[in-house]
DSSP file (Angstrom, degrees, kcal/mol; ACC not computed):
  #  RESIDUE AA STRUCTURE BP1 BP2  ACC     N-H-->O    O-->H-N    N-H-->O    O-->H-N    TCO  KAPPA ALPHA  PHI   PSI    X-CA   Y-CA   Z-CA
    1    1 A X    >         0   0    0      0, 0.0     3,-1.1     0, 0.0     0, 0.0   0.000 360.0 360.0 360.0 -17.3  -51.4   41.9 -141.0
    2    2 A X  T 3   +     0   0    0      1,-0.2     0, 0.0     3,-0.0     0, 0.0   0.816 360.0  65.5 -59.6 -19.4  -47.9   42.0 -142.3
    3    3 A X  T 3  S+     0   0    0      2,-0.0     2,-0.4     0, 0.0    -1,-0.2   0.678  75.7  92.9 -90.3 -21.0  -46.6   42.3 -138.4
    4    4 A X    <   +     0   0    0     -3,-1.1     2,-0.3     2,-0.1     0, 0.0  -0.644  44.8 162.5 -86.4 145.9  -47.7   39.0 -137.4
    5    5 A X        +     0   0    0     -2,-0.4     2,-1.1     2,-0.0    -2,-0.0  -0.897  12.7 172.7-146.5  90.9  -44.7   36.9 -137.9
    6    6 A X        +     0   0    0     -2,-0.3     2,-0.3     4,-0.0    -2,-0.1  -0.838   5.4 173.7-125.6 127.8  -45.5   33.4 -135.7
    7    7 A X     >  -     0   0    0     -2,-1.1     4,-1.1     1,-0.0     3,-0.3  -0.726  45.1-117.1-111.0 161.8  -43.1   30.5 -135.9
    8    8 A X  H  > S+     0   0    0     -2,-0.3     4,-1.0     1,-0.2    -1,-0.0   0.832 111.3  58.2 -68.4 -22.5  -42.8   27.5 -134.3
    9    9 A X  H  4 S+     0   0    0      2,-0.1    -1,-0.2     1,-0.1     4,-0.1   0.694  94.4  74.4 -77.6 -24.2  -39.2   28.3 -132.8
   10   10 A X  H  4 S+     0   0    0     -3,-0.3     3,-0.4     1,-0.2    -1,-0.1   0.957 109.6  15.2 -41.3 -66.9  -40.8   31.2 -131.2
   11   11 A X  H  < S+     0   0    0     -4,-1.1    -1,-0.2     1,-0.3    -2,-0.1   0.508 121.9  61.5-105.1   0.8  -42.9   29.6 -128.2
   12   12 A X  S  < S+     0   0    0     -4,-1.0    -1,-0.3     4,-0.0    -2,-0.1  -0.237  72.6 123.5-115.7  53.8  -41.2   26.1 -128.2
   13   13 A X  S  > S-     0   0    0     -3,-0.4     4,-0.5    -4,-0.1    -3,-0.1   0.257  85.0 -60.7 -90.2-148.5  -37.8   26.8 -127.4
   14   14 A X  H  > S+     0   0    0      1,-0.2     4,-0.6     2,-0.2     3,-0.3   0.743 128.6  60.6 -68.8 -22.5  -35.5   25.4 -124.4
   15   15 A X  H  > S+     0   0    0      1,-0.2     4,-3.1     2,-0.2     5,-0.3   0.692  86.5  68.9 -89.1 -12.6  -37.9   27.1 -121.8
   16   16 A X  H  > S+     0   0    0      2,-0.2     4,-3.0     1,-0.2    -1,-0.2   0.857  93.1  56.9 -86.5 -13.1  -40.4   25.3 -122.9
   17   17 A X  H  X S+     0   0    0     -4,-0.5     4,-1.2    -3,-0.3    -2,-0.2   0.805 107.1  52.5 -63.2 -14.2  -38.5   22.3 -121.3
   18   18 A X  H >X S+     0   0    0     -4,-0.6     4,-2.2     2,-0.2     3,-0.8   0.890 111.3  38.6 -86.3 -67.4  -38.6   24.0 -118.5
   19   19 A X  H 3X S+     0   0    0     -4,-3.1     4,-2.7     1,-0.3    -2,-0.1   0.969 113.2  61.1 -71.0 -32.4  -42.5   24.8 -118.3
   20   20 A X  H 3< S+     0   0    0     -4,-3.0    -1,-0.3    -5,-0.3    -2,-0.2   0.842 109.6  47.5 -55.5 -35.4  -43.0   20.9 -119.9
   21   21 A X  H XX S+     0   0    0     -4,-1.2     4,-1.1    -3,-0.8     3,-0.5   0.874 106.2  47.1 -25.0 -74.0  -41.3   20.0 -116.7
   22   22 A X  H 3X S+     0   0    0     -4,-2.2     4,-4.2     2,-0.2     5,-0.2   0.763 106.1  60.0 -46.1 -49.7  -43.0   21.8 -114.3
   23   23 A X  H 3X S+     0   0    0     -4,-2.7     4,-1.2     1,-0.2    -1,-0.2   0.868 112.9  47.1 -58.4 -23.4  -46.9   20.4 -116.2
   24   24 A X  H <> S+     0   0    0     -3,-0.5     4,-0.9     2,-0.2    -2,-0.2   0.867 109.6  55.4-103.4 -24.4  -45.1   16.5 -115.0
   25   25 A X  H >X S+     0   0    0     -4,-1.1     4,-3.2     2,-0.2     3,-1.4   0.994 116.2  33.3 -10.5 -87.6  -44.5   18.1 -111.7
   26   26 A X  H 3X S+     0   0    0     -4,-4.2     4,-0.9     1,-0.3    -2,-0.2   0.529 113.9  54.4 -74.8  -7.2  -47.8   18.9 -111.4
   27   27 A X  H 3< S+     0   0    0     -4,-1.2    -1,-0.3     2,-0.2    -2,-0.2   0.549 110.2  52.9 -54.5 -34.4  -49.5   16.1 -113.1
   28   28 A X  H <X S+     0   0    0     -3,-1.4     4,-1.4    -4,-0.9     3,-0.4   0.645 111.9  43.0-100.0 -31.0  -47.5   13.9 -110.7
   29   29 A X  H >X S+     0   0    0     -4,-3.2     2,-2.7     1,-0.2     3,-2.6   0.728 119.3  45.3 -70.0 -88.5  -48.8   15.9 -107.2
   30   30 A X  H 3< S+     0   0    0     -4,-0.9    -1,-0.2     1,-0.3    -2,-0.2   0.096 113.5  46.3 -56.2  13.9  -52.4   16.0 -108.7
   31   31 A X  H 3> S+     0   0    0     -2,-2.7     4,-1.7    -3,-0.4    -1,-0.3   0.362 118.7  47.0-119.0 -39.7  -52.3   12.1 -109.8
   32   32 A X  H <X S+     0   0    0     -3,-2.6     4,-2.2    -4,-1.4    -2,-0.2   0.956 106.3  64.7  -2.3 -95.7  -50.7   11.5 -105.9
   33   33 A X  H  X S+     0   0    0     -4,-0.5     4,-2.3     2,-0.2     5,-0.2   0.750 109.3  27.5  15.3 -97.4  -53.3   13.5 -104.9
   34   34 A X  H  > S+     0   0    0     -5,-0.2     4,-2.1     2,-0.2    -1,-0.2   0.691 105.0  71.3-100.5   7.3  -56.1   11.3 -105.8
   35   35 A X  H  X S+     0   0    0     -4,-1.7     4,-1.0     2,-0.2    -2,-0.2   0.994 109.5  39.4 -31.1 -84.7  -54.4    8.1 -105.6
   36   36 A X  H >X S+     0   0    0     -4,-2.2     3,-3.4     1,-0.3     4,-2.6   0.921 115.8  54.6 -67.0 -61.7  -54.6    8.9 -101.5
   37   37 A X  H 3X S+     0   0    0     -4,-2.3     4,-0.6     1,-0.3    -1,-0.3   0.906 107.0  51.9 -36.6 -49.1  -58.6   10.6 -101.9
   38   38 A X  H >X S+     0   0    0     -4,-2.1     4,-0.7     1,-0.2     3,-0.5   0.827 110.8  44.0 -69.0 -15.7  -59.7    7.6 -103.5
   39   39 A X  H X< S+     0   0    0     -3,-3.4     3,-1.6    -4,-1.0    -1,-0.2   0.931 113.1  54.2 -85.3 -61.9  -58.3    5.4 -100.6
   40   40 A X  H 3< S+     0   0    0     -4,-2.6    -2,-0.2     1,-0.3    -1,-0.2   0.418 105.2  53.7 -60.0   7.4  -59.7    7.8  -98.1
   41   41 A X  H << S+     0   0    0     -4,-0.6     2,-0.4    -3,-0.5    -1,-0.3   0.693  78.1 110.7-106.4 -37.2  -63.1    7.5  -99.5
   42   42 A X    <<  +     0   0    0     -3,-1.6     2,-0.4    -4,-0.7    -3,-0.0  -0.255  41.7 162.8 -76.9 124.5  -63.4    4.0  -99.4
   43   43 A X        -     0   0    0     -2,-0.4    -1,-0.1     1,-0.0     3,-0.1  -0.950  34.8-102.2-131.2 131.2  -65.9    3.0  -96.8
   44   44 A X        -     0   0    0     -2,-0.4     2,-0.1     1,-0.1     7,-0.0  -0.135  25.4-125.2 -33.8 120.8  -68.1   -0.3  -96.0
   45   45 A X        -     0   0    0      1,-0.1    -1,-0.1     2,-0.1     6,-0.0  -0.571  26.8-137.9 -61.2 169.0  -71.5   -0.7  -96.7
   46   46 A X        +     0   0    0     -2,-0.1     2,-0.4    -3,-0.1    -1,-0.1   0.352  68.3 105.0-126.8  14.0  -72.7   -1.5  -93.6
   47   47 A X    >>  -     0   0    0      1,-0.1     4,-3.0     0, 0.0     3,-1.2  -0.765  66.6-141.8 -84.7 116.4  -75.4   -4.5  -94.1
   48   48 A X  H 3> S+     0   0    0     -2,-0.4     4,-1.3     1,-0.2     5,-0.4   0.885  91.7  68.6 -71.3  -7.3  -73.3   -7.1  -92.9
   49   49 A X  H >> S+     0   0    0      2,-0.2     4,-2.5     1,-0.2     3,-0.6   0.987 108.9  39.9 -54.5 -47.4  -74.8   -9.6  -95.8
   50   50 A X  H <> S+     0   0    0     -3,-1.2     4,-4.9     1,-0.3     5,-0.4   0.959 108.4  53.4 -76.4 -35.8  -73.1   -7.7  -98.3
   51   51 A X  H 3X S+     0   0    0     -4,-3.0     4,-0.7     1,-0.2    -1,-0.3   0.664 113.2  46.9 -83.0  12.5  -70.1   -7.0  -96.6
   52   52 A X  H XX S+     0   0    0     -4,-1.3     4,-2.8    -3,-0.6     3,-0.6   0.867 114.6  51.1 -94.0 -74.1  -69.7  -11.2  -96.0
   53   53 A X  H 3X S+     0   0    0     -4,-2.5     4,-1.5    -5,-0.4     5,-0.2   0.868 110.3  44.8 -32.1 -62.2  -70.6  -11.5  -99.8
   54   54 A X  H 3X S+     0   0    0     -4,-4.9     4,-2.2    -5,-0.4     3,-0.3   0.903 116.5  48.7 -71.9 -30.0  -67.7   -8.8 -101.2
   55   55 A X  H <X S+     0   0    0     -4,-0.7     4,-2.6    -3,-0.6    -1,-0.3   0.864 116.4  41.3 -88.5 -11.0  -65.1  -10.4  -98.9
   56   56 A X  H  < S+     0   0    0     -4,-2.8    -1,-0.2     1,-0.1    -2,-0.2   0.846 114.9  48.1 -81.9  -9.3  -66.0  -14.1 -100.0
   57   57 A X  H  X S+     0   0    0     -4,-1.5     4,-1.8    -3,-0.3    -2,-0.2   0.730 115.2  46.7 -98.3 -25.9  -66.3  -13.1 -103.6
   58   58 A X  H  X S+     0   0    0     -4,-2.2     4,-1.0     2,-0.2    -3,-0.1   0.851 112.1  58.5 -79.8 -17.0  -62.4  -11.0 -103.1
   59   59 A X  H  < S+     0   0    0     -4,-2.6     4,-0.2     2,-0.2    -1,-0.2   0.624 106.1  44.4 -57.2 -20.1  -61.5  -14.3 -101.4
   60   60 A X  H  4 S+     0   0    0      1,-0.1     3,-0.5    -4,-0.1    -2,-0.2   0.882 120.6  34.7 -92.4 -42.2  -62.3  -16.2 -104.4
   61   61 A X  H >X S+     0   0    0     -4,-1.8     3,-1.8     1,-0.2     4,-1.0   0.490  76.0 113.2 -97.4   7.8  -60.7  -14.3 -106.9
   62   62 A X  H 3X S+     0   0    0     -4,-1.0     4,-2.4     1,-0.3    -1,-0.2   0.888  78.9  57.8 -17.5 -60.9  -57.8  -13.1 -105.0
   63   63 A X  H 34 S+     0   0    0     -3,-0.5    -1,-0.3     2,-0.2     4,-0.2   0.699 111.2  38.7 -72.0  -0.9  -55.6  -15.3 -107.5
   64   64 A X  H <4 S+     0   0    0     -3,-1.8    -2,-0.2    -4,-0.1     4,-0.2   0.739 114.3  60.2 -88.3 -76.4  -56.8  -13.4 -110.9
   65   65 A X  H >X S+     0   0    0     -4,-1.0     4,-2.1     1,-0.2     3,-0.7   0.623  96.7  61.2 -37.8 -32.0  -56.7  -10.1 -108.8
   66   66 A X  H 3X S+     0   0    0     -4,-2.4     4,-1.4     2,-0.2     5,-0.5   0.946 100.6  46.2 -78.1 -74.9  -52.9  -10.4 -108.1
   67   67 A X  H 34 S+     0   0    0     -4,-0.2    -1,-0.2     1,-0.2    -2,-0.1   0.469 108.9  52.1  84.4-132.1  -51.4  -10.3 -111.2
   68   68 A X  H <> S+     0   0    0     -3,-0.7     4,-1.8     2,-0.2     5,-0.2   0.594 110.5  54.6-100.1 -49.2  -53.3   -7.5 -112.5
   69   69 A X  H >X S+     0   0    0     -4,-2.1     4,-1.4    -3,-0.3     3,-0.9   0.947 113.7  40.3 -67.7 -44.4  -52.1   -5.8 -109.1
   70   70 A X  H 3X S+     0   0    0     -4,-1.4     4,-3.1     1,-0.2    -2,-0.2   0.888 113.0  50.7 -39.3 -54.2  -48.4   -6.5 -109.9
   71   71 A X  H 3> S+     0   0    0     -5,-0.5     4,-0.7     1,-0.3    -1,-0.2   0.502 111.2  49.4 -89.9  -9.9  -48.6   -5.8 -113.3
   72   72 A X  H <X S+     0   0    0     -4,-1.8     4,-3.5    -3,-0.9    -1,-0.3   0.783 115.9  43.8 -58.9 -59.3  -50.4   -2.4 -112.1
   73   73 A X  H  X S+     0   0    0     -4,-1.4     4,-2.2     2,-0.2    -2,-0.2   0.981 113.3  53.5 -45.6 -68.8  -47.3   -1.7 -109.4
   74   74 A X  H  X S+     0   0    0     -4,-3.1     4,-2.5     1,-0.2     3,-0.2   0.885 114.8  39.5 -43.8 -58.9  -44.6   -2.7 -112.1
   75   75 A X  H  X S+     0   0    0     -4,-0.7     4,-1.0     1,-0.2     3,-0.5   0.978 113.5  53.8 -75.6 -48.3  -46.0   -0.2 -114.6
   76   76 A X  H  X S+     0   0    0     -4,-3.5     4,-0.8     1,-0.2     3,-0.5   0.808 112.3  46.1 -34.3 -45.9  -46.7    2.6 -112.2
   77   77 A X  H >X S+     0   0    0     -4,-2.2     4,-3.8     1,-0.2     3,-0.6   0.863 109.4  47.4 -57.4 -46.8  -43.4    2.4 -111.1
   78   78 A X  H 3X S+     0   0    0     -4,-2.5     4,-1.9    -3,-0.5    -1,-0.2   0.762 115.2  54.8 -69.1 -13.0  -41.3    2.3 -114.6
   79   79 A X  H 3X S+     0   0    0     -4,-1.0     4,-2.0    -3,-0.5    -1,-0.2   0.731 115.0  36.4 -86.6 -47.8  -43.7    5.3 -115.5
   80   80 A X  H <X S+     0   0    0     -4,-0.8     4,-2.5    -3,-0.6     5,-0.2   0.812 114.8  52.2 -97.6 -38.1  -42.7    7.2 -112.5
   81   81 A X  H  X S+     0   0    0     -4,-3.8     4,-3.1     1,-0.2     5,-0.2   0.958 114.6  49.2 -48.7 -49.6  -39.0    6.1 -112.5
   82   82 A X  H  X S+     0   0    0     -4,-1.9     4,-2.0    -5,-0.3     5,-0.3   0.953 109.7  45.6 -50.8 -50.0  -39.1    7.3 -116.2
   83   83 A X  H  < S+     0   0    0     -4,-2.0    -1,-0.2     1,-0.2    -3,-0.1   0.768 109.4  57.0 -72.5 -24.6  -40.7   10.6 -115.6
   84   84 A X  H  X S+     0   0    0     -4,-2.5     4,-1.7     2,-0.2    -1,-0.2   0.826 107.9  55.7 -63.8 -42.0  -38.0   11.1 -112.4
   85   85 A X  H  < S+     0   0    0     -4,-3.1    -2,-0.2    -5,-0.2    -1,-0.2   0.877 105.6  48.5 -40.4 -48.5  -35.4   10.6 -115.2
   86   86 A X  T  < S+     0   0    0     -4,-2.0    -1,-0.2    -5,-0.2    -2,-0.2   0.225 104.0  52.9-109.2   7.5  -36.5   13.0 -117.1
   87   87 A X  T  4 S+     0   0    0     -5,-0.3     2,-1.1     1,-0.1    -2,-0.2   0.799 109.2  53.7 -87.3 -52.2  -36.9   15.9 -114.7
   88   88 A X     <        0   0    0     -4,-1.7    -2,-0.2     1,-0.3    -3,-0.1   0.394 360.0 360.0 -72.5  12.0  -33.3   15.4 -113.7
   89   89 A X              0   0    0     -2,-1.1    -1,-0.3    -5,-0.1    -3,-0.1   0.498 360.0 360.0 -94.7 360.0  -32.1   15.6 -117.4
């Protein structure tokens, strides 16, 4: 038992900047990813009653909904700027 010797300097060095990189890589395809599936999924129900209801009910709240959608954009973007920042460092 004497032979196991495990430190923290071991397995977190400078390459692990490297592989910590590579994990926001792929965290940034696979968040992409399903950003576009979920868009491509969304489809009408197809009783037109409902589909008159949900666009008069997004026509009424259209002015809460924006916003919440800006304020959505804004932080996706400083998120994404950051995280391009810090692969190129």
């Amino acid at each position: 038992m004497n032979n196991i010797n495990w430190n923290w300097e071991t397995h977190f060095n400078i390459d692990s900047s490297v592989l910590f990189k590579i994990g926001i890589v792929i965290l940034l395809f696979l968040w992409g990813f399903d950003e576009l599936r979920k868009r491509s999924k969304k489809k009408p129900s197809v009783e037109a009653s409902i589909l008159k209801a949900n666009a008069r009910e997004r026509h009424e709240w259209r002015y809460v909904r924006y916003p919440f959608k800006v304020i959505k954009i804004a932080f996706t973007l400083y998120i994404l700027w950051s995280l391009i920042q810090y692969l190129f460092t």
